[in-house]
N, C-alpha and C positions, 0 to 999 in steps of 0.2 A: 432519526435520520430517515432521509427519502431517498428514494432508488428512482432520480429522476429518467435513466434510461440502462438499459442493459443489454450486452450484446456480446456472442460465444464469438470470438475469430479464431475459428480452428485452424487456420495457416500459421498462427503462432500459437497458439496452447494457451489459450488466454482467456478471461471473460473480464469485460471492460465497464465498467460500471462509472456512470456520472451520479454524483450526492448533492444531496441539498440536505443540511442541517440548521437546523435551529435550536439555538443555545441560549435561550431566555435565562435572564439571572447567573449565567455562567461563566467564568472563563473563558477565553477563544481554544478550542481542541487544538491537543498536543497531536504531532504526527501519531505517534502511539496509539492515542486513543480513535483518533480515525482507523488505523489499523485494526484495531481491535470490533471495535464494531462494523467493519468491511466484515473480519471473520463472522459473525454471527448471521451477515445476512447472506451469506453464503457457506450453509452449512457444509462440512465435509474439507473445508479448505485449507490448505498448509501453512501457518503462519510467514513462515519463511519463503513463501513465495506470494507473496503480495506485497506491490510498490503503487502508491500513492505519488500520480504524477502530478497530479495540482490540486491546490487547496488553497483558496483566496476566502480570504472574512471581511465583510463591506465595513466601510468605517462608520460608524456609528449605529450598526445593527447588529443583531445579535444573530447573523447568519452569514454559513461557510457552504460553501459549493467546490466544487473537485471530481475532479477523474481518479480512480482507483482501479489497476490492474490484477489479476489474482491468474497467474500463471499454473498449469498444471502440474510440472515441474520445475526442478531446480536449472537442469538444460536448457529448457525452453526461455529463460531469463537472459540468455546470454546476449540477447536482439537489444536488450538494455545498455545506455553507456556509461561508462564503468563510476562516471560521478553520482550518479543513481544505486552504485553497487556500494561506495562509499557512505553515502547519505543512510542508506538503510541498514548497513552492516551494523552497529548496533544496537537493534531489535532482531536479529538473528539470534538464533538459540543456539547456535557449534558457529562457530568459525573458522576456516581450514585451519591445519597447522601451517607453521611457514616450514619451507624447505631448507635444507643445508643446515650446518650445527655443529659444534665441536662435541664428539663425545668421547 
């Protein structure tokens, strides 16, 4: 994977990364696996705060391009709308509890 641009927007807690991959002989990457390798290129980062807002693979090549978000916390996520919170929920490690309950 390439790190075709990178950019800190400290007004939202974020660092914004466009990719460009190339998957000779591959499968087309799972969200997952872009996730995963977003973590590595940015060491130090919270799994669970990184949302992968596009990811397009050309047809008949063997390459994916995308925008990759990596939030510095979980608050800061919140500028996100909620089908984004759905889509990634999971690949989150905890999931809240739900409220209310008979006990």
């Amino acid at each position: 994977m390439d790190i075709v641009s990178r950019k800190e927007n400290k007004l939202l807690n974020r660092v914004e990364i466009n990719f460009r991959w190339q998957h000779e002989g591959q499968a087309t990457p799972s969200r997952k696996a872009v996730m995963d390798l977003v973590k590595t290129l940015e060491p130090g980062s919270n799994p669970d705060c990184i949302v992968v807002k596009e990811c397009n693979t050309r047809f008949g090549q063997p390459l994916t391009t995308g925008m990759a978000f990596i939030y510095g916390d979980v608050d800061s996520m919140s500028v996100e709308p909620e089908f984004i919170h759905k889509r990634h929920e999971q690949f989150r490690s905890a999931t809240p509890a739900k409220e209310g309950g008979d006990e």
